[in-house]
CHARMM-style PDB file with segment names, atoms N, HN, CA, C and O in Angstrom:
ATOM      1  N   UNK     1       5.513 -37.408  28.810  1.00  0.00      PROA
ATOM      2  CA  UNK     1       4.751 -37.000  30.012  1.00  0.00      PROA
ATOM      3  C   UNK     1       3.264 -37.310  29.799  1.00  0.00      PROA
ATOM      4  O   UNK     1       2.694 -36.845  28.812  1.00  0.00      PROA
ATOM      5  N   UNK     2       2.777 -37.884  30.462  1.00  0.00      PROA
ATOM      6  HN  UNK     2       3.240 -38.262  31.264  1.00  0.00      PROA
ATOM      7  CA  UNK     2       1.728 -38.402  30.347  1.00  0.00      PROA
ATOM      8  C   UNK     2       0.276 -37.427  31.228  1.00  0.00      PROA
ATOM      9  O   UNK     2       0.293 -37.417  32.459  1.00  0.00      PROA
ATOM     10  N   UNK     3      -0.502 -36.921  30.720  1.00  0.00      PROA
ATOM     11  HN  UNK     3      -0.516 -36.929  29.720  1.00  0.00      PROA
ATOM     12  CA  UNK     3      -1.965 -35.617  31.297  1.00  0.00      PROA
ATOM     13  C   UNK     3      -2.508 -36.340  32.338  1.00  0.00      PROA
ATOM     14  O   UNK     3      -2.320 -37.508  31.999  1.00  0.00      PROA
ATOM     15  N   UNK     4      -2.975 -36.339  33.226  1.00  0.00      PROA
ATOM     16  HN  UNK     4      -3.127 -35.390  33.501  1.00  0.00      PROA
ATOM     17  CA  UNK     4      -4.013 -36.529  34.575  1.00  0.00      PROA
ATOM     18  C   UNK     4      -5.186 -36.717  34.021  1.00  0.00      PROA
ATOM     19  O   UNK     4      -5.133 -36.524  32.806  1.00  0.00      PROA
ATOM     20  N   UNK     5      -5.830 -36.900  34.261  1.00  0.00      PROA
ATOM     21  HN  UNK     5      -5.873 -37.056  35.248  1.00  0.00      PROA
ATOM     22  CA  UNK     5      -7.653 -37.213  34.133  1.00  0.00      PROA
ATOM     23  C   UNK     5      -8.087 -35.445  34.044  1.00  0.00      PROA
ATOM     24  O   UNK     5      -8.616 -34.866  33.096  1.00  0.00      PROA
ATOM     25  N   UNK     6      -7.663 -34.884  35.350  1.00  0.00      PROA
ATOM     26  HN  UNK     6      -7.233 -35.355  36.120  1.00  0.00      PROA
ATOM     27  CA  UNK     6      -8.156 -33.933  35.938  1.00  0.00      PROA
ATOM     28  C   UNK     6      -7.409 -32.664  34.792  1.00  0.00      PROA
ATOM     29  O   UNK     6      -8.028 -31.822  34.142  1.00  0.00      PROA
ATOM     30  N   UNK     7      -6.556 -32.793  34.817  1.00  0.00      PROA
ATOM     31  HN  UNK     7      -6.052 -33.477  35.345  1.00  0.00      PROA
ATOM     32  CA  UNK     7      -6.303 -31.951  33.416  1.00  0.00      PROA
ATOM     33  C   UNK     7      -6.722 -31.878  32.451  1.00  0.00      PROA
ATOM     34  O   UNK     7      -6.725 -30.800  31.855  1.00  0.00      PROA
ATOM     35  N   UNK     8      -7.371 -33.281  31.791  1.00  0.00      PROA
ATOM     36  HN  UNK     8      -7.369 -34.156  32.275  1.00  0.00      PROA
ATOM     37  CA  UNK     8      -7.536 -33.262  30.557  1.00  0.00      PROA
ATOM     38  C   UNK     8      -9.158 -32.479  30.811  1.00  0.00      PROA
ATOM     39  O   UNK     8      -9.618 -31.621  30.057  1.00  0.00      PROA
ATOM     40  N   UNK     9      -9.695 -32.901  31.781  1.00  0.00      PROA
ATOM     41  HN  UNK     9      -9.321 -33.598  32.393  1.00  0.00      PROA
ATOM     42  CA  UNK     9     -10.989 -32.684  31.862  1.00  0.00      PROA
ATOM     43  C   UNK     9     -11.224 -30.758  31.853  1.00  0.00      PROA
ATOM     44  O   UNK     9     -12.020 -30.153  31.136  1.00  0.00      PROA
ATOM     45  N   UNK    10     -10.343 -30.197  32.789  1.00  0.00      PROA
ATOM     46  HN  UNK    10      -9.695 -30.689  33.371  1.00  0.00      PROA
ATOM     47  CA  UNK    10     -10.173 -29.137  32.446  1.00  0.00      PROA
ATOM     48  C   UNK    10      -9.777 -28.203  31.098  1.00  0.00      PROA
ATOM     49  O   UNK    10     -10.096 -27.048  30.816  1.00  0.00      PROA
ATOM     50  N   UNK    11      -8.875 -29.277  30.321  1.00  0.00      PROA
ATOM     51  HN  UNK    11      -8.616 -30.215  30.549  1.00  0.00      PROA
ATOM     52  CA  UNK    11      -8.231 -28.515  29.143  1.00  0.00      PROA
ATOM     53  C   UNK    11      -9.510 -28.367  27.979  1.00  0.00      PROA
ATOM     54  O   UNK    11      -9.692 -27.519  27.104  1.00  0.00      PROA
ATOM     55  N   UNK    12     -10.563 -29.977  28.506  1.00  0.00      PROA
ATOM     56  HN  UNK    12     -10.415 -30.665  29.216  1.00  0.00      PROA
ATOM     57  CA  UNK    12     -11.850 -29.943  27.412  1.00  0.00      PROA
ATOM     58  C   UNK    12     -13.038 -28.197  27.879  1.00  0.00      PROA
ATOM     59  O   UNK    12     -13.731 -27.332  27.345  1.00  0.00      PROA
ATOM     60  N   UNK    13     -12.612 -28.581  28.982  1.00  0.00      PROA
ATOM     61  HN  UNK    13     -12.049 -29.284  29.416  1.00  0.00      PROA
ATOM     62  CA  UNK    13     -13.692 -27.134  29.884  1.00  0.00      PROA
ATOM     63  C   UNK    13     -13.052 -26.236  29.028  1.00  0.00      PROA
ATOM     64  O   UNK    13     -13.729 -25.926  28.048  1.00  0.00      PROA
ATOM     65  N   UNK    14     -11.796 -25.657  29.123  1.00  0.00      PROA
ATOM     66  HN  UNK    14     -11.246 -25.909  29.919  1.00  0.00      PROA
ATOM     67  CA  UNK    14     -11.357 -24.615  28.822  1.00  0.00      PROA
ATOM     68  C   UNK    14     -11.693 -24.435  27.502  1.00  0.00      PROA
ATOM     69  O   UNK    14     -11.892 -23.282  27.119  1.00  0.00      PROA
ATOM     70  N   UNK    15     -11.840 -25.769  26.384  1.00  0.00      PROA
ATOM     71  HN  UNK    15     -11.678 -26.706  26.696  1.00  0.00      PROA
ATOM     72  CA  UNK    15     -11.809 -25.640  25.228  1.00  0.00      PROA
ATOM     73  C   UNK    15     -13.606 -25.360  24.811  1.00  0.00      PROA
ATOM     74  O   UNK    15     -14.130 -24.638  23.963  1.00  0.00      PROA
ATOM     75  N   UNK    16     -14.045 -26.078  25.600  1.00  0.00      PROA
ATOM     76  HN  UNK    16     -13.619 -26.665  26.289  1.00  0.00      PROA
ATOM     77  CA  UNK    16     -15.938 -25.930  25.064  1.00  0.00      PROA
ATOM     78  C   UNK    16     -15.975 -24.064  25.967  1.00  0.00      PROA
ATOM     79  O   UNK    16     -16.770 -23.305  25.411  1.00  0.00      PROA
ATOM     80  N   UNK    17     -15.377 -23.579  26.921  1.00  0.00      PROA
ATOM     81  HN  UNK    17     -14.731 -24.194  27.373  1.00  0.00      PROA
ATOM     82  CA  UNK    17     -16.073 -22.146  27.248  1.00  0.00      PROA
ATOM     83  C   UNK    17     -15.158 -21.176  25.932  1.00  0.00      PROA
ATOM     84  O   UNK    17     -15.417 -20.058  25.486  1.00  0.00      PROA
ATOM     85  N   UNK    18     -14.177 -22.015  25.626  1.00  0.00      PROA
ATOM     86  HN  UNK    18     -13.967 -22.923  25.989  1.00  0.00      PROA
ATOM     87  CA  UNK    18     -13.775 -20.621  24.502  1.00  0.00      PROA
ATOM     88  C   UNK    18     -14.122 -20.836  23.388  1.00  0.00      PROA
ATOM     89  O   UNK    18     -13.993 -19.812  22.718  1.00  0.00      PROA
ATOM     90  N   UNK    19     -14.800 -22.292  22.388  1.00  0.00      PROA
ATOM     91  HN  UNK    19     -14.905 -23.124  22.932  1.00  0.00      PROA
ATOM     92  CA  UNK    19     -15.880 -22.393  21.652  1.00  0.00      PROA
ATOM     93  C   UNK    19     -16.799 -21.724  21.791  1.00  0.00      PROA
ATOM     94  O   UNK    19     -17.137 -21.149  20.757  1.00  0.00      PROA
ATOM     95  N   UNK    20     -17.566 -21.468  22.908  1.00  0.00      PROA
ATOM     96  HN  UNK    20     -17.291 -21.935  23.749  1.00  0.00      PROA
ATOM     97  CA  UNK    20     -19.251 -21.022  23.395  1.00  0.00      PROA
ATOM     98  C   UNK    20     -18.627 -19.528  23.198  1.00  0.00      PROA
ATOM     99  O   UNK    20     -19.159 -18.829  22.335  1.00  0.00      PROA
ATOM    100  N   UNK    21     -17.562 -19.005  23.922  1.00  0.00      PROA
ATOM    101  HN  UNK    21     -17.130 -19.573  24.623  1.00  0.00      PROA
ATOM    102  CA  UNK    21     -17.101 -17.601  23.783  1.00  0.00      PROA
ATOM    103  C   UNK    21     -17.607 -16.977  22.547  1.00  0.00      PROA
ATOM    104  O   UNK    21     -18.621 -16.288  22.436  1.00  0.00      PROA
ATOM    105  N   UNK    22     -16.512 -17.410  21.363  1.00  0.00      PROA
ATOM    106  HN  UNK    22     -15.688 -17.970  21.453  1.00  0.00      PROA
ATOM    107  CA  UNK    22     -16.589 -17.538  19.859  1.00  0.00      PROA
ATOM    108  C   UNK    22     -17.985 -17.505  19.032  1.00  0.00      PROA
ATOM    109  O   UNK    22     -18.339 -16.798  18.089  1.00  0.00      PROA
ATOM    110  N   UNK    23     -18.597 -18.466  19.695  1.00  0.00      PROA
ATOM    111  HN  UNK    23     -18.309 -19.040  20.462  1.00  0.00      PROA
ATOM    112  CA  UNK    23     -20.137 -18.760  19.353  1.00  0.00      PROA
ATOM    113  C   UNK    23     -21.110 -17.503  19.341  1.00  0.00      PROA
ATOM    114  O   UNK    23     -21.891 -16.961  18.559  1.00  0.00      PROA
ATOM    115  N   UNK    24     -20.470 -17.279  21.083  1.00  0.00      PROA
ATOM    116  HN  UNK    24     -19.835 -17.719  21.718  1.00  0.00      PROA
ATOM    117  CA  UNK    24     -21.571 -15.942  21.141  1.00  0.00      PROA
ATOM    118  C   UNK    24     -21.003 -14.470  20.414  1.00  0.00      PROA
ATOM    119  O   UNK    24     -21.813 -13.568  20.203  1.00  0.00      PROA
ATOM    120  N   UNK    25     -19.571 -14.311  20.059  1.00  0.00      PROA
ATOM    121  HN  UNK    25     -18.912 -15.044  20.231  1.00  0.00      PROA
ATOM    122  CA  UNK    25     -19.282 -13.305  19.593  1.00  0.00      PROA
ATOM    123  C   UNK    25     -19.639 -13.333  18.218  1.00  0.00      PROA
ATOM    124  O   UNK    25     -19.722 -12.159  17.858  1.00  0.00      PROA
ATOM    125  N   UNK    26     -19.943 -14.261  17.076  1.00  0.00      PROA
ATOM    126  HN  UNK    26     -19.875 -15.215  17.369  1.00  0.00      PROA
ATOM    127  CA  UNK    26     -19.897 -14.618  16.075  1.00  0.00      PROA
ATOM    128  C   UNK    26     -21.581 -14.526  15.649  1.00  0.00      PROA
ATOM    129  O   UNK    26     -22.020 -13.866  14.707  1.00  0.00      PROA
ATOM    130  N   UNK    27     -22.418 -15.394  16.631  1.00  0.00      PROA
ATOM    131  HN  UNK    27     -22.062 -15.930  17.396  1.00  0.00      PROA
ATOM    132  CA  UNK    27     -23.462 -14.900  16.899  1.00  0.00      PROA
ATOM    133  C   UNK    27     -24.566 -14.840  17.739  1.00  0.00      PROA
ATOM    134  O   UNK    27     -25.441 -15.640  18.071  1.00  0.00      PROA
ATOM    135  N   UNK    28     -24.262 -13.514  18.033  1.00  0.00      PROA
ATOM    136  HN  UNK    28     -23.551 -12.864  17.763  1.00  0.00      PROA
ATOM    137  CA  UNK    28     -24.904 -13.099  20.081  1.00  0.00      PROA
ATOM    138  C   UNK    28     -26.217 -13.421  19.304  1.00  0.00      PROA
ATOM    139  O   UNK    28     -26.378 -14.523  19.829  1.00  0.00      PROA
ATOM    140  N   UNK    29     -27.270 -13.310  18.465  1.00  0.00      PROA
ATOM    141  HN  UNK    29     -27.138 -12.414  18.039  1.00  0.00      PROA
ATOM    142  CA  UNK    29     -28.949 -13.564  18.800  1.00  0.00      PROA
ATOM    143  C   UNK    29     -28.769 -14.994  18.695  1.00  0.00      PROA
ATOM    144  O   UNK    29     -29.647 -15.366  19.473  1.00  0.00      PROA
ATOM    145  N   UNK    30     -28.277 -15.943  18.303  1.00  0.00      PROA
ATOM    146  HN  UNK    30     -27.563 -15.641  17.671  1.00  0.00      PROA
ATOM    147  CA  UNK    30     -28.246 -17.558  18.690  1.00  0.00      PROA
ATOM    148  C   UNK    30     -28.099 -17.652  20.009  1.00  0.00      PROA
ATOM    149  O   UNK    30     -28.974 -18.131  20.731  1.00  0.00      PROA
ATOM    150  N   UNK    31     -26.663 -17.075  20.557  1.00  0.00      PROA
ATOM    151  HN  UNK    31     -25.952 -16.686  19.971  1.00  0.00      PROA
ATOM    152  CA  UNK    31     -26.204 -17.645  22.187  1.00  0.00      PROA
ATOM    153  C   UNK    31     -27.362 -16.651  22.779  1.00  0.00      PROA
ATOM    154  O   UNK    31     -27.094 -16.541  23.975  1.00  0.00      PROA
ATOM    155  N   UNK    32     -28.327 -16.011  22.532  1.00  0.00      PROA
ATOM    156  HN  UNK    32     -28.544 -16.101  21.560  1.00  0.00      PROA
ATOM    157  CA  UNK    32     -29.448 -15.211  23.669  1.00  0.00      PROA
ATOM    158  C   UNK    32     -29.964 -15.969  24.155  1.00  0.00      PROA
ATOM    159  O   UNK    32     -30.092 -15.972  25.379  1.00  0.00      PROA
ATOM    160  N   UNK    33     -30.433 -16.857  23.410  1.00  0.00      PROA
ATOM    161  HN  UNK    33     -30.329 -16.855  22.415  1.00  0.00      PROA
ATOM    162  CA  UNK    33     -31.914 -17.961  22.613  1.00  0.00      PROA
ATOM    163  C   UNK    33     -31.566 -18.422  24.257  1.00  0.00      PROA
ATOM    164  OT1 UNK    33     -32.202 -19.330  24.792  1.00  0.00      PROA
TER     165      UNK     33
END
């Protein structure tokens, strides 16, 4: 089965906001900045 454009583009979204999530829980005075 072959992903859509539009999926993949979403699956990267989904993956960089739950990186940044992580980021800020790991460390909130960096993600304030």
């Amino acid at each position: 089965m072959h992903a859509s454009d539009a999926d993949t583009d979403v699956r990267k979204l989904s993956e960089s906001l739950i990186s940044l999530l992580f980021y800020c829980l790991l460390l909130p005075k960096e993600c304030s900045q």
